[in-house]
N, C-alpha and C positions, 0 to 999 in steps of 0.2 A: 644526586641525580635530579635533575631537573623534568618536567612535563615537554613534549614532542608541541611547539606550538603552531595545530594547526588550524584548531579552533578558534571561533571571535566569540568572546565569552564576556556575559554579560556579569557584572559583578555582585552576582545573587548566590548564595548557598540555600537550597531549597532541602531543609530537614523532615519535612511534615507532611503527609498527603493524604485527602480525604474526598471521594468521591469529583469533584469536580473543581477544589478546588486545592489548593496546596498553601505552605507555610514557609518564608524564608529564617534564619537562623536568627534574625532580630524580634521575632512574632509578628512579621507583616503576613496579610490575607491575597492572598491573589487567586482568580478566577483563569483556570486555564482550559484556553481555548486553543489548544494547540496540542497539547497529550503529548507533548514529548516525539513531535513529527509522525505526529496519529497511531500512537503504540497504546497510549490509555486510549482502551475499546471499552470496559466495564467500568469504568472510574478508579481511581488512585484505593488501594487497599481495601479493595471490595471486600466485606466478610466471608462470602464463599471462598470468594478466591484465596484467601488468608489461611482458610479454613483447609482446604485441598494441598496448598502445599506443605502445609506443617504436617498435616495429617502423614504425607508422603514423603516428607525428610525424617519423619519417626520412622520410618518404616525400610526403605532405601533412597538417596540419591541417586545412584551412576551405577550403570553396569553397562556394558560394551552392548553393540549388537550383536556376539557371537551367541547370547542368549535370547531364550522368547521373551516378549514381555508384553505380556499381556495388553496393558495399555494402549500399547500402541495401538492396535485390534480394535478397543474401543471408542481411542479415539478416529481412526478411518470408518467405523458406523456410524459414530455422533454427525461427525463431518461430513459423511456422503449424503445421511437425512436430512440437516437442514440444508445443506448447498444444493441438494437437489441432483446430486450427481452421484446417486448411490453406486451403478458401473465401473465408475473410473478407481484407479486403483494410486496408495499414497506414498508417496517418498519423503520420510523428513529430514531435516536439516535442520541450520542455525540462524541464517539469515536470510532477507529480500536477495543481497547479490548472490550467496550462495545459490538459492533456489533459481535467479533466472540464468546464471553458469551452467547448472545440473540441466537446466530447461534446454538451452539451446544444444547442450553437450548432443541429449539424448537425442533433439531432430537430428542431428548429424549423424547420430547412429546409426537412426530408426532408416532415415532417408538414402544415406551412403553421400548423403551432396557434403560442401561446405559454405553455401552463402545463405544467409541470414538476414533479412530486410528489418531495417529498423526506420524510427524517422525521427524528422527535426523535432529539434527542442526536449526531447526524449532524456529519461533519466531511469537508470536498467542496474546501477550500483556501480562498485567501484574495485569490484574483482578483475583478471584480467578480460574477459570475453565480456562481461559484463559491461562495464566502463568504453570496453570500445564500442558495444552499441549505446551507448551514450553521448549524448551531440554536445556535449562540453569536452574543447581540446584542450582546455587548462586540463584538466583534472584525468588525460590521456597523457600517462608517460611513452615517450619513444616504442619500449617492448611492446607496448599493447597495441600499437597500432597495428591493422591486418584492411588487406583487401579483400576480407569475407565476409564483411558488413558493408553493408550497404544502406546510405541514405537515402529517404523517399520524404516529399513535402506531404505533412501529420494533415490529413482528411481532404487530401486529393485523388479522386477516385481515376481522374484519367491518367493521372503519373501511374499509378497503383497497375492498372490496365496494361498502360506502355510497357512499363518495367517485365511484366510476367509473359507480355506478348514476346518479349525477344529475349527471356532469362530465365524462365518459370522452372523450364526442367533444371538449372542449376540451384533451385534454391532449396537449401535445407530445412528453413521457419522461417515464417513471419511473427516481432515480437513487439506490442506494441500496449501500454497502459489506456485500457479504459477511460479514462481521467488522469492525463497528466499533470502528477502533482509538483515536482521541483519546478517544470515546464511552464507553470502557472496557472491551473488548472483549469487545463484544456481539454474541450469535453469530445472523445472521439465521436462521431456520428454516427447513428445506425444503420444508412447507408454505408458508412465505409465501411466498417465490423463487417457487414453483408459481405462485401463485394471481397475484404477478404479472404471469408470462410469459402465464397467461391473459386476465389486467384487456385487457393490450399487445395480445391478439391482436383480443381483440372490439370492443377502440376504436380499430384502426387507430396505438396509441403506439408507443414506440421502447421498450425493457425497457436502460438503461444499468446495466451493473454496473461499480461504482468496483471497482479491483483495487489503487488505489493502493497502498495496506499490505496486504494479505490476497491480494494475488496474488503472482504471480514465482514459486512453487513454497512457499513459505513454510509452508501450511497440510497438504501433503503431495499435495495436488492442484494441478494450474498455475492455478487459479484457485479459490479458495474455494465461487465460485456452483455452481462445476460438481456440486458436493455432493447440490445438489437435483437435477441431471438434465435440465436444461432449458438450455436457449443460450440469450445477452444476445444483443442486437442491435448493441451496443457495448462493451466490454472498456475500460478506463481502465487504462495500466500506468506506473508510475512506481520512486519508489524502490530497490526494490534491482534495476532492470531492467540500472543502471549499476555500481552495486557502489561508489557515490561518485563516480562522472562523471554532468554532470546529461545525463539524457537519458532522455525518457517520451513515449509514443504511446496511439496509439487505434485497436484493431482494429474492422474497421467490413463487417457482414454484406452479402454479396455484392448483395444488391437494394438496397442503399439508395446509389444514383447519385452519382460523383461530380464537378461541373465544374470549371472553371479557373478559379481566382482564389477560391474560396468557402469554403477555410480556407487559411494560407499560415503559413509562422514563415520568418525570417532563419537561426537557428542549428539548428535540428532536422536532426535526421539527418546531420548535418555527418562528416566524415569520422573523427575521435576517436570520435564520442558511438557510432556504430556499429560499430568496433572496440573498445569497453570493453563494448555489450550483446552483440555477437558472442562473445566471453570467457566471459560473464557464463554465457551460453547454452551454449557447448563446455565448460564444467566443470559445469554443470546434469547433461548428460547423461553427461559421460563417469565422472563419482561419483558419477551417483545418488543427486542431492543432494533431489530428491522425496522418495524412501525415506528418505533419512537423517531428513529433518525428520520424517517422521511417524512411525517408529518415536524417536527420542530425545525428540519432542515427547510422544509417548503415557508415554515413561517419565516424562518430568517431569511431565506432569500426575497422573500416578501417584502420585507420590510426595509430590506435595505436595498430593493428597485425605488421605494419610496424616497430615499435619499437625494436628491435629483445632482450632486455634487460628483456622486459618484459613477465609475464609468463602467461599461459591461460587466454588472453582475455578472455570476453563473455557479455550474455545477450542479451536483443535485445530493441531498441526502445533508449529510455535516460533512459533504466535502466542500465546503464552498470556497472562489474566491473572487475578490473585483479590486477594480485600480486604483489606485489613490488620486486623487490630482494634483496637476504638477505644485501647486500649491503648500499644498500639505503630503510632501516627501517621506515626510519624520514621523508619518499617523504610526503607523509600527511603534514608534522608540517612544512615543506620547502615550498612546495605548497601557505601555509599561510601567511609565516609569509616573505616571499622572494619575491610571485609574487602576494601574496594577493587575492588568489583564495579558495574558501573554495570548500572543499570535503569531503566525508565520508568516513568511513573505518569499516572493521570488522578485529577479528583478528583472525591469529595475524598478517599479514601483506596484505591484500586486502584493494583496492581504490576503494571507491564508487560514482559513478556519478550518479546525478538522477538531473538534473536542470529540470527548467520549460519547457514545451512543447513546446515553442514559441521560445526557445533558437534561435539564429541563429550562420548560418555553420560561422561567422566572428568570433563571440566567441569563437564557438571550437576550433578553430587553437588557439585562446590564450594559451589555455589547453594544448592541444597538444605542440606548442613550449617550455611553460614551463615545462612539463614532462622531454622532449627531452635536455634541458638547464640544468636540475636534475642530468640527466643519464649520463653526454659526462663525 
């Protein structure tokens, strides 16, 4: 049997991983700036975190949710303290597309509607409900397509307006990333957020904010959306909630009801997955890994405004990303395969930085000089 090739895979075996930076199978050194699409939140084999799951594989793995487990419990108080939304109540899962599935499932419950507003260039995963609010039709099979998504152009507040003015009561949720990151990381506005937590309030909708990439503390706030000042009705967390174990939930605002049987997962919240986000959570706060990101975040975007080759920085926190020029296409594959630094990209020519939160400002200048060594 053969591997399903769907993946572009770069011809690296990476055996080794240490805080921020990783080891291919030959003893090459690479600097990753990319986390494995922003899943390393703590660094590659943190010692707490090492510590928490072995401790908890001695102990149990896997036991169903027909039993309690404790963990869980404490991880929705670790989680409600620092996110700041101690209220809201936690559903967990496996992944980002799981959780925004579960997300829009329940507006539909909570609401009785079935439309769903999403927007361009948007990326919500690759389940079915998911993917179809997702603005890539490659990667939309035939089945998934529904006319219960709806497209809106990403931080237009008078389409946003129009839309609700003549649809508002059919809509079930609005779902939309903080910072979109396949999207190219596009920074929603706090105005629009604003406008709409308000569309949500006047039509009875659910306001879902994706956190999958732009949440976890990444941005310097525990959620991105919180920027605008207004609270989601549902939170989507994924990625680096695990630090590389899969495991993503859905914080879900105290009124909106929940019964038995009306979302369920086999392996969620399973005994591992909540001792590696419990980890994930006790080195959040006890480094101060909020502040790190957003102070070393602010210097790298600094520095590479400085850059003057380059086009529209942005972002904020270690989500950052800007353009390449037309020039230099390949800065991605040069990055790599030259300075040994991994990074992400969207296309067709955007650089994506999302390292671990813990990064430190010595390693940025790596980055940053080899950009600059790219460009001259």
């Amino acid at each position: 049997m053969k591997l399903f090739d769907v993946y572009p895979i770069n011809d690296i075996t990476i055996v080794k991983g240490n805080g921020s930076y990783i080891w291919d199978a030959a003893g090459n050194e690479y600097l990753d700036f990319y986390g494995g699409h922003a899943v390393i939140s703590i660094g590659h084999t943190h010692p707490h975190y090492v510590l928490r799951l072995t401790e908890q594989l001695n102990k149990i793995g896997f036991y169903s949710n027909s039993i309690k487990i404790p963990l869980q419990q404490e991880l929705a108080e670790k989680l409600g303290t620092i996110s700041g939304k101690e209220n809201y109540q936690l559903f967990l899962c496996n992944s980002g597309a799981e959780a925004n599935e579960n997300a829009m499932k329940l507006a539909s419950f909570h609401t009785g509607r079935k439309k769903i507003v999403a927007f361009s260039k948007s990326f919500h995963g690759r389940t079915s409900l998911a993917v179809a609010a997702t603005d890539s039709p490659s990667i939309v099979a035939p089945v998934n397509q529904t006319d219960n998504i709806v497209f809106l152009p990403f931080n237009d507040v008078s389409a946003l307006q129009e839309y609700f003015k003549q649809h508002g009561n059919e809509v079930a949720g609005v779902i939309i990333e903080g910072i979109q990151g396949v999207g190219g990381i596009n920074v929603a506005s706090e105005d629009f957020l604003k406008e709409i937590r308000k569309a949500c309030d006047e039509h009875g909708a659910l306001y879902i904010a994706d956190s999958v990439q732009c949440g976890y503390g990444r941005t310097g706030r525990f959620f991105s959306h919180d920027y605008a000042g207004v609270n989601a009705d549902i939170y989507t967390m994924a990625k680096g909630m695990g630090n590389g174990f899969p495991v993503a939930g859905i914080i879900i605002a105290p009124y909106i009801a929940a019964k038995h049987s009306m979302l369920g997962t086999t392996f969620g919240g399973n005994h591992l997955a909540c001792a590696a986000a419990l980890a994930v959570l006790e080195v959040i706060e006890k480094d101060s890994l909020l502040e790190n990101a957003l102070n070393v975040g602010n210097y790298i975007i600094s520095e590479l405004q400085k850059i003057t080759q380059l086009q529209n920085v942005r972002g904020r926190g270690l989500m950052i990303g800007f353009d390449a020029p037309e020039t230099h296409k390949d800065l991605k594959k040069q990055l790599l395969a030259k300075h040994r630094i991994f990074t992400g990209e969207a296309k067709p020519n955007v650089i994506r930085l999302l390292p671990a939160l813990n990064i430190q400002k010595k390693d940025a200048d790596k980055i940053i000089d080899a950009i600059k060594q790219e460009l001259q």
